[in-house]
FIKOLZA-1660 file (N, C-alpha, C; in steps of 0.1 Angstrom, whole numbers, plus 5000, padded with zeros to 4 digits):
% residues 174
   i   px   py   pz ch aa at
   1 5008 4988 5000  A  X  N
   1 5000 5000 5000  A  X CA
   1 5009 5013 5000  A  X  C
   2 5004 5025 4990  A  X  N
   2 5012 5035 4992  A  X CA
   2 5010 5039 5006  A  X  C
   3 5001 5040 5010  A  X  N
   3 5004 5051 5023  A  X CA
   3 5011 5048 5033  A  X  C
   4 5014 5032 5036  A  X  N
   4 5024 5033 5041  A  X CA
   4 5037 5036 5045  A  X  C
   5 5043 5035 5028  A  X  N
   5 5054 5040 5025  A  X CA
   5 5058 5055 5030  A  X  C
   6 5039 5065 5026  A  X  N
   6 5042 5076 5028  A  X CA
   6 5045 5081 5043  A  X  C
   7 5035 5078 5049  A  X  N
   7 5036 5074 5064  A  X CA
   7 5049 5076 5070  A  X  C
   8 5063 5063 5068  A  X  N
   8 5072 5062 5070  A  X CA
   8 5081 5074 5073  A  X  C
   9 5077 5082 5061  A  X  N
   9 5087 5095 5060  A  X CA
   9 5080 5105 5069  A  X  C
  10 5072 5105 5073  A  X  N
  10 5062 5112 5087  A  X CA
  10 5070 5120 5098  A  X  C
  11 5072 5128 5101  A  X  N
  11 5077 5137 5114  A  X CA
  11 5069 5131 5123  A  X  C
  12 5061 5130 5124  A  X  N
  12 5042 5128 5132  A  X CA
  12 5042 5121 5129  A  X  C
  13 5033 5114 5142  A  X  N
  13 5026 5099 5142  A  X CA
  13 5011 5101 5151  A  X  C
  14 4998 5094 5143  A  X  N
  14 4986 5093 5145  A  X CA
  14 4987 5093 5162  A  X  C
  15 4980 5101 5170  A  X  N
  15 4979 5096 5181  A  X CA
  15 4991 5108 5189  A  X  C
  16 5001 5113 5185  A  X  N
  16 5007 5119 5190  A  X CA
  16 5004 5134 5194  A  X  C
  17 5008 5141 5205  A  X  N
  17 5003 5153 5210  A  X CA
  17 5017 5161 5204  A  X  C
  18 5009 5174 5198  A  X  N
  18 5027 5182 5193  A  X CA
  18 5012 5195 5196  A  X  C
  19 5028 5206 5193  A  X  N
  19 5026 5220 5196  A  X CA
  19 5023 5229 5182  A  X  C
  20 5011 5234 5182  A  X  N
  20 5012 5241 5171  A  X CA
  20 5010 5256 5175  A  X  C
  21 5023 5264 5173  A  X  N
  21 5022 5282 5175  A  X CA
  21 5012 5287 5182  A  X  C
  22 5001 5287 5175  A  X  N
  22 4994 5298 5173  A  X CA
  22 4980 5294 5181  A  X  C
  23 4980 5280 5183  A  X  N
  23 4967 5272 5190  A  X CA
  23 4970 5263 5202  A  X  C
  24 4986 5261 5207  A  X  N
  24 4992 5252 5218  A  X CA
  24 4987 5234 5216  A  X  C
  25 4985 5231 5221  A  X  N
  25 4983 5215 5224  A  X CA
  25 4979 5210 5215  A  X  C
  26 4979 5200 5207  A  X  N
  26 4969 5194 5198  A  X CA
  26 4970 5179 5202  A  X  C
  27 4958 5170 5189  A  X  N
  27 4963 5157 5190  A  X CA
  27 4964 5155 5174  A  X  C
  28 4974 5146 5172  A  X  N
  28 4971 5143 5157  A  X CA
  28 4963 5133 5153  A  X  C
  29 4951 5129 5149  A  X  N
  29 4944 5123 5148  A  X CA
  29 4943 5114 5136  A  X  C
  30 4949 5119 5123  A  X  N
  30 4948 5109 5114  A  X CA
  30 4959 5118 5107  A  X  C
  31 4962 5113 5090  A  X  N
  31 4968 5119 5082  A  X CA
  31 4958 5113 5071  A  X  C
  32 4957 5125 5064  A  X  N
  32 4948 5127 5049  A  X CA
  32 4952 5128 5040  A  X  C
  33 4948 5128 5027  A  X  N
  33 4948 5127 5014  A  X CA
  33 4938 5138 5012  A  X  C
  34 4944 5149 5009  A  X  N
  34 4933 5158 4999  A  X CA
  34 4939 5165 4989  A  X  C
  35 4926 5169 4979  A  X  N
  35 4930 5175 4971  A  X CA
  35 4929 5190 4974  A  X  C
  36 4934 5203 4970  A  X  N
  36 4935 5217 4969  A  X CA
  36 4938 5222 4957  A  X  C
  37 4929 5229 4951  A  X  N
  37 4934 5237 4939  A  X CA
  37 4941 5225 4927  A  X  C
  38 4935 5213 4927  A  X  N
  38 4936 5205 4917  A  X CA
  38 4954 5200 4920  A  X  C
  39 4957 5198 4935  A  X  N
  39 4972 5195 4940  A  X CA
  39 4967 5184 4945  A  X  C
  40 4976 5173 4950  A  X  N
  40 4973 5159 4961  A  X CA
  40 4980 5165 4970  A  X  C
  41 4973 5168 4985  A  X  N
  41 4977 5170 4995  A  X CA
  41 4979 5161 5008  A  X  C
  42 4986 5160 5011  A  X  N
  42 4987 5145 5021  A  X CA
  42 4989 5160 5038  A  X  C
  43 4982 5158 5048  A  X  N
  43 4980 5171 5053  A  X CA
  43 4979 5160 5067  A  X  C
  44 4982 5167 5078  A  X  N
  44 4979 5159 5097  A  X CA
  44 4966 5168 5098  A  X  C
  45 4959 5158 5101  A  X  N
  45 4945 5164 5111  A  X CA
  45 4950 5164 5125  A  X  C
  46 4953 5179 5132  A  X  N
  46 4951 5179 5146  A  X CA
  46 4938 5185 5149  A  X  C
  47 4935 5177 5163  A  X  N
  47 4925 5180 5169  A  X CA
  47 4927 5189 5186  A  X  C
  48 4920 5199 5182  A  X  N
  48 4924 5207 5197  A  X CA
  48 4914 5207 5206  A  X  C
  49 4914 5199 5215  A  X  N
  49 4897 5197 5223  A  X CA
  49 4896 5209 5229  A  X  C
  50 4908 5218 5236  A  X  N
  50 4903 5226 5245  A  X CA
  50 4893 5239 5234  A  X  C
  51 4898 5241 5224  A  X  N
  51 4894 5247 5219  A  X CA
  51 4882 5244 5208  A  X  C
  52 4876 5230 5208  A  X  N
  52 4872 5224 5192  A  X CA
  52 4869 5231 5185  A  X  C
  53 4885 5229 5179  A  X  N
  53 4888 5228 5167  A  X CA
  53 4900 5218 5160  A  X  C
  54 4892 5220 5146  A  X  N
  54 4904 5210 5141  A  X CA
  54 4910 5215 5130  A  X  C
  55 4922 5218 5127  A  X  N
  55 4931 5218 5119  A  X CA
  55 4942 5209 5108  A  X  C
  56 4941 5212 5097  A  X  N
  56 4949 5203 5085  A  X CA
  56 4961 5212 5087  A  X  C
  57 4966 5204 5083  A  X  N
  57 4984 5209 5085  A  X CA
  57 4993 5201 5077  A  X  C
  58 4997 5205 5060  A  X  N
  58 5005 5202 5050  A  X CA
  58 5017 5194 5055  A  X  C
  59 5017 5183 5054  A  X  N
  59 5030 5173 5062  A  X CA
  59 5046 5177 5057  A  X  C
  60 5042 5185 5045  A  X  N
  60 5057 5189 5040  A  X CA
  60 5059 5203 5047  A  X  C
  61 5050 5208 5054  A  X  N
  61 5051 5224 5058  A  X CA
  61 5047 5220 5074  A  X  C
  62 5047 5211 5080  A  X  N
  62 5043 5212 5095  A  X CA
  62 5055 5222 5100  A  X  C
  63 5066 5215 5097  A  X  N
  63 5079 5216 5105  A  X CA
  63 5081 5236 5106  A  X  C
  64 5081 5235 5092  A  X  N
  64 5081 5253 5081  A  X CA
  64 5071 5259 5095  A  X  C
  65 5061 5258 5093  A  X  N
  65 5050 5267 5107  A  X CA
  65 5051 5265 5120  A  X  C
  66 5060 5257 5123  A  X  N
  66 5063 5258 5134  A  X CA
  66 5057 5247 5145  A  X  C
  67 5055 5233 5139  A  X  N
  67 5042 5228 5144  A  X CA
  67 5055 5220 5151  A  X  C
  68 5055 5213 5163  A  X  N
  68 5066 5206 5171  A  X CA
  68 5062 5195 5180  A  X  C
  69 5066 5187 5185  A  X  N
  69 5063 5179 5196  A  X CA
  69 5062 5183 5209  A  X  C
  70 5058 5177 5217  A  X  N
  70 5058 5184 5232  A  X CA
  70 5073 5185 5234  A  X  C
  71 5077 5192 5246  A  X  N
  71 5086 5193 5250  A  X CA
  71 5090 5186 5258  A  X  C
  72 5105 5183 5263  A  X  N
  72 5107 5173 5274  A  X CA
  72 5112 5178 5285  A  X  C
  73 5118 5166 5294  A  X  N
  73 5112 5170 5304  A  X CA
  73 5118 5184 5307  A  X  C
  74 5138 5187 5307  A  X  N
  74 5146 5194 5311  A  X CA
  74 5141 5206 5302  A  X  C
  75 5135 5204 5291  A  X  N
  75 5129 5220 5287  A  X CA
  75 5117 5223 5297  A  X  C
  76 5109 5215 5306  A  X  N
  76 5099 5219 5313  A  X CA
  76 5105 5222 5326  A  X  C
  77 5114 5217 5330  A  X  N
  77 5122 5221 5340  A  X CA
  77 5126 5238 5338  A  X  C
  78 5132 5239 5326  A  X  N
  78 5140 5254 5327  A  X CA
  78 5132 5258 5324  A  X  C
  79 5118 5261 5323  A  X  N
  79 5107 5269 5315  A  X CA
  79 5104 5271 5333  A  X  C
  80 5101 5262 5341  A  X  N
  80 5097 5259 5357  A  X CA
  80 5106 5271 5361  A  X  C
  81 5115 5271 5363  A  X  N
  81 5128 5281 5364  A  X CA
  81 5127 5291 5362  A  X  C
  82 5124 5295 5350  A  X  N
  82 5122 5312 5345  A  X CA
  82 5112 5318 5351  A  X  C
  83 5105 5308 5356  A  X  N
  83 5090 5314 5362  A  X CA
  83 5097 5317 5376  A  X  C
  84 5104 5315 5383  A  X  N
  84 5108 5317 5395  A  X CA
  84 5117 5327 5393  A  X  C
  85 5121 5334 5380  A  X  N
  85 5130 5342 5381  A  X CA
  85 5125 5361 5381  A  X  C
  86 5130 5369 5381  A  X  N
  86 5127 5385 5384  A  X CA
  86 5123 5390 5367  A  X  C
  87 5109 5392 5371  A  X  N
  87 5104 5400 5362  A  X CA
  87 5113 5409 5355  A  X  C
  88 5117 5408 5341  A  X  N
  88 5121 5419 5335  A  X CA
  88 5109 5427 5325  A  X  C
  89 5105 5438 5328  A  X  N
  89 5097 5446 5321  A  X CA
  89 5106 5458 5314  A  X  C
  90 5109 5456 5305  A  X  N
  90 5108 5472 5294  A  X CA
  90 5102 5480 5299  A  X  C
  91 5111 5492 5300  A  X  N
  91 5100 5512 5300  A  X CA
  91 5095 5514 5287  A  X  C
  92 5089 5506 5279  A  X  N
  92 5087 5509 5267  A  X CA
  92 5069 5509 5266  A  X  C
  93 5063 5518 5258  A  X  N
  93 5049 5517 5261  A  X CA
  93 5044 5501 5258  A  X  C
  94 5032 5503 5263  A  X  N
  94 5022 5488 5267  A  X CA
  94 5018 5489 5255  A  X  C
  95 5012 5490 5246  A  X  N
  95 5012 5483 5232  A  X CA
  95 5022 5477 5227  A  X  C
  96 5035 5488 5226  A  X  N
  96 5046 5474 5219  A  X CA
  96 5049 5463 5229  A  X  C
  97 5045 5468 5243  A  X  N
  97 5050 5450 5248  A  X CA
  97 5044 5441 5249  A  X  C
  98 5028 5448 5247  A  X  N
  98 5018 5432 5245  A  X CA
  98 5021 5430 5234  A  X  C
  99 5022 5436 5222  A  X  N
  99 5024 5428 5207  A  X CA
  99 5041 5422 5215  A  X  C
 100 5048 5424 5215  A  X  N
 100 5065 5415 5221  A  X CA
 100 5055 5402 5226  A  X  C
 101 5050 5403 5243  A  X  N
 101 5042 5394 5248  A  X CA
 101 5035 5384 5241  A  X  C
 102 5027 5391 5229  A  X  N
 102 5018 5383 5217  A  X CA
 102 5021 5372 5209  A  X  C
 103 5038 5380 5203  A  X  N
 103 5048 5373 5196  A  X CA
 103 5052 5362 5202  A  X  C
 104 5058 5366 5218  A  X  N
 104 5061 5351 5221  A  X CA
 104 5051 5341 5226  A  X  C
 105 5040 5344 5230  A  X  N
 105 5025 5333 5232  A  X CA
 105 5027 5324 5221  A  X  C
 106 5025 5334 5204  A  X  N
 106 5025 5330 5197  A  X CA
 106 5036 5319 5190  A  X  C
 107 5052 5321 5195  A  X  N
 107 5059 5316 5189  A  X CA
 107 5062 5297 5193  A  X  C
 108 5051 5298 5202  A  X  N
 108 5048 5280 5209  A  X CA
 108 5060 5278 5214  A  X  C
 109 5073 5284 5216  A  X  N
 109 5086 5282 5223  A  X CA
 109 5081 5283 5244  A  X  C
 110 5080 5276 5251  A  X  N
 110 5079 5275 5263  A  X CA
 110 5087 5281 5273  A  X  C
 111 5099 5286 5266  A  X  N
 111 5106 5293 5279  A  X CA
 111 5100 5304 5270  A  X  C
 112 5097 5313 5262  A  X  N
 112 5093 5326 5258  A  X CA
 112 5081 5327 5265  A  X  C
 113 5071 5317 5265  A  X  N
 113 5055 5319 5270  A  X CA
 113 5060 5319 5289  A  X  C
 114 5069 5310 5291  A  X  N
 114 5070 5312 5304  A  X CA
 114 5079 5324 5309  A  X  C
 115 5082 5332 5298  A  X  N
 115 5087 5348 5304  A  X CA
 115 5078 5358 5303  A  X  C
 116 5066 5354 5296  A  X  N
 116 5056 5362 5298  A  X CA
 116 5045 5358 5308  A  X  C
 117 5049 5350 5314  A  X  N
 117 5035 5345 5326  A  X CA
 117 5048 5353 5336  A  X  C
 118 5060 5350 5336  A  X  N
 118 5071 5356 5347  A  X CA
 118 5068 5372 5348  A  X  C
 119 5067 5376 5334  A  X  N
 119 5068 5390 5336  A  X CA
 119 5054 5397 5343  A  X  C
 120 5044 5389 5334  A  X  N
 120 5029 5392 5333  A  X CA
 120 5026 5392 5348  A  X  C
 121 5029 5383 5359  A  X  N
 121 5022 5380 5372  A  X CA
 121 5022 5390 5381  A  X  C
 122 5010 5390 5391  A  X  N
 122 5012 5397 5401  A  X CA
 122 5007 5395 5413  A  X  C
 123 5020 5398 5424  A  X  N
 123 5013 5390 5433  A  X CA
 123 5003 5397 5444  A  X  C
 124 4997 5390 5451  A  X  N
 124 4990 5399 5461  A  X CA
 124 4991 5410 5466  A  X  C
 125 5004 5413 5466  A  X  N
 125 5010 5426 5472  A  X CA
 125 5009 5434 5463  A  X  C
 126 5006 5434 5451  A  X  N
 126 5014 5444 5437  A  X CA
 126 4996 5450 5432  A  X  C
 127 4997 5459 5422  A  X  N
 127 4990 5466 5417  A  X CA
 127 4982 5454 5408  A  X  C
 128 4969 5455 5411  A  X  N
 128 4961 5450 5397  A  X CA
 128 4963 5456 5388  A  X  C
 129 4964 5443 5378  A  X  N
 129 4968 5443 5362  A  X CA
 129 4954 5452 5350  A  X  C
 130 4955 5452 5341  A  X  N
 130 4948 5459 5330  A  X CA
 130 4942 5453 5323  A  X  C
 131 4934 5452 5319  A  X  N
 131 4922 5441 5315  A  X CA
 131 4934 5433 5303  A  X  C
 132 4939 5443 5293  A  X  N
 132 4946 5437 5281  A  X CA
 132 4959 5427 5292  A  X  C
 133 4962 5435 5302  A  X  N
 133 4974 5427 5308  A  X CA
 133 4974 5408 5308  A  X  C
 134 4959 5416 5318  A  X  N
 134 4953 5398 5326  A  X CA
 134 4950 5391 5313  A  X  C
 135 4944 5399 5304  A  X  N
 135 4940 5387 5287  A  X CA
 135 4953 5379 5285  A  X  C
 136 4967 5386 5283  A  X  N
 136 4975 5383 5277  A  X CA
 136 4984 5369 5287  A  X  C
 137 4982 5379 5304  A  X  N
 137 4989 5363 5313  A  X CA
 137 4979 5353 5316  A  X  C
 138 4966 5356 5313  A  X  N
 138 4955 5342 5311  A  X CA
 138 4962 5334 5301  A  X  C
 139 4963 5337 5290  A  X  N
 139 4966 5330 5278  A  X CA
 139 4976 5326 5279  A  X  C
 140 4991 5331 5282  A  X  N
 140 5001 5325 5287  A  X CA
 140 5005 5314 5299  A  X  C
 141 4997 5321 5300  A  X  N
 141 4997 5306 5320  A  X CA
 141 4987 5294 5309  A  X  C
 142 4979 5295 5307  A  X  N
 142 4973 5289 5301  A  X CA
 142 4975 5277 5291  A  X  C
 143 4986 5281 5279  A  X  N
 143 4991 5279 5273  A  X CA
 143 5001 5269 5278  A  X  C
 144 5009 5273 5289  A  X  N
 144 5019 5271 5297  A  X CA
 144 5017 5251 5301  A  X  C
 145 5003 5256 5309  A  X  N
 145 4996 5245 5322  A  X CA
 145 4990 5236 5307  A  X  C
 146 4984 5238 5299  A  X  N
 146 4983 5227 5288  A  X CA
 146 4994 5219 5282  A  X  C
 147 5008 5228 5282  A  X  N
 147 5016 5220 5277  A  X CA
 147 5022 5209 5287  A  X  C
 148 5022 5220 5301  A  X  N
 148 5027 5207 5312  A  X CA
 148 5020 5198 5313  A  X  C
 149 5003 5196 5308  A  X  N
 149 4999 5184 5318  A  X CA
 149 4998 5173 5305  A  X  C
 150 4997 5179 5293  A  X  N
 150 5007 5166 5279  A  X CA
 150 5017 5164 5283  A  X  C
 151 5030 5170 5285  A  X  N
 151 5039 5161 5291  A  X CA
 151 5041 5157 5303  A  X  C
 152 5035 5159 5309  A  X  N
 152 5039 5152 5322  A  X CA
 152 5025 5144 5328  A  X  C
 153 5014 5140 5317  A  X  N
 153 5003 5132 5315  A  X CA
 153 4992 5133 5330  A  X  C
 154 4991 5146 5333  A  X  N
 154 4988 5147 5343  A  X CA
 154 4972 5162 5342  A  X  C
 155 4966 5161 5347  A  X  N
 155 4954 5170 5349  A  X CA
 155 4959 5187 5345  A  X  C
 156 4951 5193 5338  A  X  N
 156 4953 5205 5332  A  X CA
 156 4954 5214 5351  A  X  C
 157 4943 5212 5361  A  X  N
 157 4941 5220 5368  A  X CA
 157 4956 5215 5381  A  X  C
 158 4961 5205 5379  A  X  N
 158 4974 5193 5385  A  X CA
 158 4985 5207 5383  A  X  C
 159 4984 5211 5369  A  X  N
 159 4998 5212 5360  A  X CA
 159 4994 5232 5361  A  X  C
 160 4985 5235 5365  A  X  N
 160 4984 5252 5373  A  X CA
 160 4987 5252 5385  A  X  C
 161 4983 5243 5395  A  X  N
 161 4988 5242 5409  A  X CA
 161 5005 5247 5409  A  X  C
 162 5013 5232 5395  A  X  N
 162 5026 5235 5395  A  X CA
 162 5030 5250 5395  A  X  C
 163 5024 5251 5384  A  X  N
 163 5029 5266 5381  A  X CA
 163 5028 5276 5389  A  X  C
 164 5015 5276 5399  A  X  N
 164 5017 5285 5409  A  X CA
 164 5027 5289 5420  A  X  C
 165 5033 5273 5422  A  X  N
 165 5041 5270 5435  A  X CA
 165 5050 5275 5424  A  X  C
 166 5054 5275 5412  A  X  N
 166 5066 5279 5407  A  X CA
 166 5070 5296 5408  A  X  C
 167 5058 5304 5409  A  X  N
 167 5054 5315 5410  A  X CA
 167 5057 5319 5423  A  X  C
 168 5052 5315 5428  A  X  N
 168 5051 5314 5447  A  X CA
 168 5064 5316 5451  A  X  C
 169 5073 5310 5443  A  X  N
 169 5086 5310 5445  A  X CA
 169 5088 5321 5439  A  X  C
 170 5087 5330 5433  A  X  N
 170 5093 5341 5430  A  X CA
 170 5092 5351 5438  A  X  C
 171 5080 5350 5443  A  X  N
 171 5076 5359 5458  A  X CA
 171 5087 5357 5467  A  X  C
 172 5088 5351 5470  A  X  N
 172 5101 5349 5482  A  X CA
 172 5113 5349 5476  A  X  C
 173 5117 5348 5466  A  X  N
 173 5134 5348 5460  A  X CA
 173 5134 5372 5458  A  X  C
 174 5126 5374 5457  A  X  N
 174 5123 5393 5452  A  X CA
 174 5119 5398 5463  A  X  C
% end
């Protein structure tokens, strides 16, 4: 059978959870055969429950968009880390640093998203945030605690606790 053959040459495998930029967690659920614009497209169905939705994703261009596997563990470790480390904020106005902020959500790299939950957070003591602020470190912590609880196969609400205690720690180290 062809598709096996084609299969073979596969980055991805059916069943596998990878990172795609722009939507965080997926699952890949099958690999297709379609046609576009009169082309054979051979494309990954991921499926994103948190969000249902599903997305095709060109198997020769997964890699090109940035679409990746979970991370392991020692990148979840140093990502754990940065979150315990001293907010660095820019004097630069709040529109260019939520687009900066946006960029790295967007760039599905885990220590970037976890320097924006680091920078983003605030703790009890500190001034409430700005509506656009809180949008941007929801999404980021968010993003964050989805990727931990795929790799580390454990409860989305398990894998925020982490993150807090990681946070918690930065209160005390500042």
């Amino acid at each position: 059978m062809a598709k096996k053959a084609d299969t073979a040459a596969l980055t991805f495998g059916v069943g596998q959870s990878v990172v795609y930029p722009a939507h965080g967690v997926g699952k890949i659920t099958s690999v297709e055969k379609q046609t576009v614009a009169g082309m054979e497209l051979e494309v990954y169905v991921v499926a994103f429950d948190q969000d249902k939705m599903i997305l095709r994703v060109p198997t020769n261009r997964a890699e090109a968009s940035g679409m990746r596997a979970l991370a392991g563990s020692k990148l979840v470790d140093d990502a754990l880390k940065t979150l315990g480390g001293k907010a660095r904020i820019k004097r630069t106005m709040w529109s260019r640093r939520a687009q900066e902020y946006e960029a790295k959500i967007n760039s599905g790299d885990l220590i970037s998203i976890a320097e924006v939950v680091r920078d983003l957070h605030r703790g009890d003591d500190q001034p409430e945030q700005s509506y656009s602020e809180r949008q941007l470190y929801e999404s980021a912590l968010d993003r964050m605690a989805r990727e931990l609880a795929a790799v580390e196969n454990i409860d989305k609400a398990v894998a925020m606790e982490k993150l807090a205690k990681s946070l918690a720690k930065k209160k005390v180290a500042a």
